[in-house]
C-alpha positions in Angstrom: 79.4 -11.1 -20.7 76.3 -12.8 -18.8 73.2 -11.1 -19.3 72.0 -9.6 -15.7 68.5 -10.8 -16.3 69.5 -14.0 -17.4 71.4 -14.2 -14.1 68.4 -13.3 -11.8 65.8 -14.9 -13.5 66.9 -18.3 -14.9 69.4 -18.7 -12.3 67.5 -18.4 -9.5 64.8 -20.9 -11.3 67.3 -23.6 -11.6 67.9 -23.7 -7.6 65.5 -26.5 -6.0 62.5 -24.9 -4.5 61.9 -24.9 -0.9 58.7 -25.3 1.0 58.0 -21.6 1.1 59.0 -21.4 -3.0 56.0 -19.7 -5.2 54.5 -22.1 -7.6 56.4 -23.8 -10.6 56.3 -22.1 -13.6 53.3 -22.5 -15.7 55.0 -21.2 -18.9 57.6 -19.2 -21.0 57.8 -16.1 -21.6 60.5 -13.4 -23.3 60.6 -9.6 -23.7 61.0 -7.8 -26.8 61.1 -4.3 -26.6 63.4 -1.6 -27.9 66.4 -2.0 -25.7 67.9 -3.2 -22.6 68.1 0.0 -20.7 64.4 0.8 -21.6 63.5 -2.8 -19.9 65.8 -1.9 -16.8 64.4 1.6 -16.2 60.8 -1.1 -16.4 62.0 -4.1 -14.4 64.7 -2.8 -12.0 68.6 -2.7 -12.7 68.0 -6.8 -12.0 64.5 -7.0 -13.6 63.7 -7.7 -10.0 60.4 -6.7 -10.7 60.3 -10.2 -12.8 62.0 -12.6 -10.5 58.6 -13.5 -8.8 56.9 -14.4 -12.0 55.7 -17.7 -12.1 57.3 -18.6 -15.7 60.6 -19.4 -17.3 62.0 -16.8 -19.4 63.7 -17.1 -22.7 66.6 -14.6 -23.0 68.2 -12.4 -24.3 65.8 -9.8 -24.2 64.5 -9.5 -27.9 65.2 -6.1 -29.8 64.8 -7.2 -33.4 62.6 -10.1 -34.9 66.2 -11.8 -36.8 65.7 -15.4 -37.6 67.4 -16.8 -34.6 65.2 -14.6 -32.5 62.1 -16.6 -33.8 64.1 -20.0 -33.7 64.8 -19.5 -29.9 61.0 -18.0 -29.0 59.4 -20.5 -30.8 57.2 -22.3 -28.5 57.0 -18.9 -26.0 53.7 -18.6 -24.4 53.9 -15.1 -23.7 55.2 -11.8 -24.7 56.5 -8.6 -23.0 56.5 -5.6 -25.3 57.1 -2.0 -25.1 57.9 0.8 -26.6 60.0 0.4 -29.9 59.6 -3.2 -29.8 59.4 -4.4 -33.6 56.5 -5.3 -34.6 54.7 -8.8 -34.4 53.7 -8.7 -38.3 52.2 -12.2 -39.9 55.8 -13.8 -40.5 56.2 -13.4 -36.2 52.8 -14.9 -36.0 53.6 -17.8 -38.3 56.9 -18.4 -36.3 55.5 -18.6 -32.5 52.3 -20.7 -33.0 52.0 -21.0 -29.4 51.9 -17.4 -28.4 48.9 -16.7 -26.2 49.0 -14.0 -24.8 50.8 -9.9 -24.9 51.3 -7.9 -22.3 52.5 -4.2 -23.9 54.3 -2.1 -21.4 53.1 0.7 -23.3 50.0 2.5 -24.2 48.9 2.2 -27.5 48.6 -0.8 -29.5 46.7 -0.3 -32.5 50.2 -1.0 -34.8 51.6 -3.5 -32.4 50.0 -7.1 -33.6 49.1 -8.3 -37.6 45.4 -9.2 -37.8 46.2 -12.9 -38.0 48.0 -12.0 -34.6 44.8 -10.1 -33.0 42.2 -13.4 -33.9 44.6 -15.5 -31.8 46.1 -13.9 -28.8 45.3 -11.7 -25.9 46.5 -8.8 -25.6 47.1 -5.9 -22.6 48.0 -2.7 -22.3 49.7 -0.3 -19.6 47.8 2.6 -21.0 45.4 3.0 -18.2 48.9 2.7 -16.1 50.7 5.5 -18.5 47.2 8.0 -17.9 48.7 8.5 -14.3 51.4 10.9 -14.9 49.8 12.5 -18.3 47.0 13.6 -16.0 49.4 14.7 -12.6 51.1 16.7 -15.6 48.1 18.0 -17.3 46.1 18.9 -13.9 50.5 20.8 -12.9 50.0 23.1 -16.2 46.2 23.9 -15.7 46.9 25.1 -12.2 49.8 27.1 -13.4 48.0 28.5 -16.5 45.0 29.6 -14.2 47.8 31.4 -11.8 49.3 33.0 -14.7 52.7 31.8 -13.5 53.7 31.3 -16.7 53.1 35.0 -17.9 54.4 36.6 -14.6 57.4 35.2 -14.5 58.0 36.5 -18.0 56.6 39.8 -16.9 59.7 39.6 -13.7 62.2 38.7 -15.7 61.7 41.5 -18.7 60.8 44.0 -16.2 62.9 43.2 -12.9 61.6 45.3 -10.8 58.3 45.7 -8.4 55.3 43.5 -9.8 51.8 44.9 -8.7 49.6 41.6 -9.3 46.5 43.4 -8.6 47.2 45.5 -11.7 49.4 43.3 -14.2 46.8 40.1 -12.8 43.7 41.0 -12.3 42.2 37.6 -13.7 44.8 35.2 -12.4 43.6 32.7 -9.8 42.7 29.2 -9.6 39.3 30.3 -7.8 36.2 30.5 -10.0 37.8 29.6 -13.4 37.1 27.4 -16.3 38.9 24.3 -17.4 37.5 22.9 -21.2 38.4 19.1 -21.0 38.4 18.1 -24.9 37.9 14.3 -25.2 36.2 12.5 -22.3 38.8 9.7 -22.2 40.8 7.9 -19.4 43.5 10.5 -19.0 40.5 13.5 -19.8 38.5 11.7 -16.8 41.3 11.6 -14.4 42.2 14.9 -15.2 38.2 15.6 -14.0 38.7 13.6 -10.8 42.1 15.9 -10.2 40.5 19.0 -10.4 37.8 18.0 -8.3 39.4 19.9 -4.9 40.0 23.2 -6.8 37.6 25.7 -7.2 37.4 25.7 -11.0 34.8 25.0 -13.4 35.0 22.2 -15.9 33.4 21.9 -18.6 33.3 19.1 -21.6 33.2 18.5 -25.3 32.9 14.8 -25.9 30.5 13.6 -28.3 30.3 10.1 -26.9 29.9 11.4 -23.8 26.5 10.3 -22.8 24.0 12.6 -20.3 24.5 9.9 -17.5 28.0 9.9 -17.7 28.7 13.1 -17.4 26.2 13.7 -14.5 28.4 10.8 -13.0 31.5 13.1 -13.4 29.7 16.2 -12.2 31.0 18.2 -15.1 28.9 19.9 -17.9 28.6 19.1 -21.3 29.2 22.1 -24.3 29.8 22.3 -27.6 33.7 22.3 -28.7 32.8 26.3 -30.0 31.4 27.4 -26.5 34.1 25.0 -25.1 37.0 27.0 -26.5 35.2 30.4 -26.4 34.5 30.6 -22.6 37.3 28.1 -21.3 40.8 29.9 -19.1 42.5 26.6 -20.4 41.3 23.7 -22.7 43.0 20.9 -22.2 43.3 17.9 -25.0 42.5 14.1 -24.4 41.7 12.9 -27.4 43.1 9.8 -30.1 44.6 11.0 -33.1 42.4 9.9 -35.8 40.9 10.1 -38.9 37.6 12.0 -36.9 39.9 13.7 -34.7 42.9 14.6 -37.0 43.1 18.4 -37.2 39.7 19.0 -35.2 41.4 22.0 -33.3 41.4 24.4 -36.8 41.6 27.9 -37.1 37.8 28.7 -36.1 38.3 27.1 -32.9 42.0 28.7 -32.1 40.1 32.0 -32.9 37.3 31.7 -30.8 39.8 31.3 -27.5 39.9 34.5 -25.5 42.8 36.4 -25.2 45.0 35.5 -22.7 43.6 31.7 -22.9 46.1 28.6 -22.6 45.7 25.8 -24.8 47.5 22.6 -23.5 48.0 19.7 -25.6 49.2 16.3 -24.4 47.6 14.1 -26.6 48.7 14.8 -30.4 50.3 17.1 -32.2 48.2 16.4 -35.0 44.6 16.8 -33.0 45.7 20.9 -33.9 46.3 22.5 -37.7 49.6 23.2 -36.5 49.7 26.1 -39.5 46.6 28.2 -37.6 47.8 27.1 -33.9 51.7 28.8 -35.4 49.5 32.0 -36.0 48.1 32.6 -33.0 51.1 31.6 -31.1 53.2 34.4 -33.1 50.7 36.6 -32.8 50.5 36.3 -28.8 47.2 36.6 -28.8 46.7 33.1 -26.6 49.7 30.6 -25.1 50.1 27.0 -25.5 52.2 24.4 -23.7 53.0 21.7 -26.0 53.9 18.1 -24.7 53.1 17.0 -28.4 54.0 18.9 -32.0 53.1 18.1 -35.3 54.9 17.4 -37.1 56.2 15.0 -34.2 58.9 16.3 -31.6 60.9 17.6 -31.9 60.0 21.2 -33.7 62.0 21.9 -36.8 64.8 23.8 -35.3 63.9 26.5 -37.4 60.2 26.5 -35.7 59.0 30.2 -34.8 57.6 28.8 -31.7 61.0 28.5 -29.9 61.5 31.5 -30.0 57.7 32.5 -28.4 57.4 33.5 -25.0 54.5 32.4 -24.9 54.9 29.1 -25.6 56.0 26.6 -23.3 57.2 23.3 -25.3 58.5 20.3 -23.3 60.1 17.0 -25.4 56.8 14.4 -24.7 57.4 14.1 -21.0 54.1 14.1 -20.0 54.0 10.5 -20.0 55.7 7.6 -17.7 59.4 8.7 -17.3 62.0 8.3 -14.8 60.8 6.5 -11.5 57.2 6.2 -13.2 58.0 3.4 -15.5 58.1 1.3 -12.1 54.6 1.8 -12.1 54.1 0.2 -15.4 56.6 -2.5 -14.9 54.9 -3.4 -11.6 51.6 -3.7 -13.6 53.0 -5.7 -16.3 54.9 -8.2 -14.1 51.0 -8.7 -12.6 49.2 -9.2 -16.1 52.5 -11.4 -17.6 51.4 -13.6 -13.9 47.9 -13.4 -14.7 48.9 -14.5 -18.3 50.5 -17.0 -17.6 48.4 -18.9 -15.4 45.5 -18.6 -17.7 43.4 -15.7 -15.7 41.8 -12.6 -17.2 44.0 -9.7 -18.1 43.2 -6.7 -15.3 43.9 -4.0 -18.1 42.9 -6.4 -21.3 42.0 -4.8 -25.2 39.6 -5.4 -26.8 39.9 -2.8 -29.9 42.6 -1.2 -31.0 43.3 1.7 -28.8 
């Protein structure tokens, strides 16, 4: 059965081009990523988002690095990856000598190229792209949190009967309260650029975070203890790394105020999971958890599916549904930037 991509794309290549045609391709190009339907929910149901790149691509799409896969891609130019795509490890890198350039549909990349692979070829990242909906779903949870939507509509359910909010709420309200952003980063700043019409304060634990900066993002700088000791909700932006692995502990999960809302879209492991479990039971604070550690899903055995208090969706904060259009859109640009040689709108330079 013909591949729909190799219809569109090589297809409509092959037809002479009229006077109105885009430029002739200056290169090939293939995608390797972890399936089909992931590259059509990217592309279009045609990977029409694709049919205006100025290249020639090398089909089928790639899913697995087998020997004829490298026979075929040998002299590609450029690659397309994304999420689950295997991984371009030394033997790859010895295989497709010309390879110049990745474009990763994606966010992170730090396990994506061998270091033989990073000294030769450049490399982008969607990651900025992918920030968009983490923040739209971090600055969604924050608002709710502050109304204590999450708590009344437990409160309804149990009680089913009259609710007086001046009594059972007396602190809910977006006006006047205080949002801890943990981790200055690109989704943490457009999470501060959100917020900026409401009426909360925001406060920041960043240790990078220079004086300037934060001036510049009109939001005040704490420590991480007064951070999670005065905040409504903290919110969590930060890589998981060795410096940042676990720096959520105990002390800080105990210094929140009762009633407090931890949200966590960055990593699972950013938290001791153990001590965060405690509180959780207790129901001391609540938590909505995009991330778990150990990684989603929960054992199903987890004590925190059965809290009310605890609000635990399977990693959607990130692009999903009509959103990965966004990121194929931006892909199809850098693979056309790529390809004619120009600088990478979204390029990295470190591992990320």
């Amino acid at each position: 059965m013909t591949n729909l991509y190799e219809t569109q794309l090589t297809g409509a290549r092959a037809s002479p081009q009229s006077a109105n045609s885009v430029a002739a391709p200056s290169g090939t190009y293939a995608v390797a990523i972890g399936s089909e339907l992931l590259a059509r929910r990217l592309f279009g149901d045609r990977f029409e988002l694709l049919a205006d790149v100025p290249g020639r691509a090398l089909l089928p799409i790639v899913t697995e690095w087998d020997d004829d896969a490298l026979a075929r891609l040998a002299d590609i130019d450029v690659l397309v990856t994304g999420w689950g795509a295997p991984a371009l490890d030394d033997h790859v890198a010895d295989a497709l000598p010309n390879l110049k350039a990745v474009v990763h549909s994606g966010g992170a990349t730090n396990s994506l190229l061998s270091p033989k692979m990073q000294r030769t070829v450049r490399l982008s990242s969607a990651a900025e792209v992918n920030s968009v909906p983490v923040a739209e779903y971090s600055l969604a949870m924050i608002l709710l949190a502050c109304k204590q939507v999450f708590r009344s509509q437990r409160m309804f359910r149990e009680r089913r009967t009259h609710i007086n909010r001046e009594i059972d709420f007396p602190e809910a309200g977006n006006y006047g309260q205080v949002v801890g952003i943990v981790g200055a980063s690109k989704i943490g700043r457009h999470v501060i650029d959100l917020l900026r019409p409401f009426a909360v304060r925001v406060r920041v634990y960043d240790p990078y975070l220079s004086e300037q900066e934060a001036a510049e993002l009109q939001v005040e700088q704490v420590s991480l203890h007064e951070l999670m000791s005065e905040s409504d909700v903290v919110s969590l932006h930060v890589p998981l790394n060795d410096e940042t692995a676990g720096m959520i502990g105990a002390a800080e999960l105990a210094a929140m105020a009762e009633g407090a809302t931890l949200l966590n879209t960055a990593r699972g492991g950013v938290v001791d999971f153990e001590a965060l479990e405690r509180e959780l039971v207790s129901g001391r604070i609540d938590a909505i958890l995009d991330v778990t550690d150990p990684f989603e899903p929960l054992p199903a055995d987890s004590p925190l599916w059965e809290c009310a208090n605890v609000i635990i969706t399977p990693h959607v904060a990130g692009s999903m549904g009509t959103e990965l259009r966004r990121m194929g859109k931006h892909v199809a640009g850098e693979l056309t930037r790529a390809l004619h040689g120009e600088e990478f709108l979204t390029p990295v330079t470190t591992s990320i």
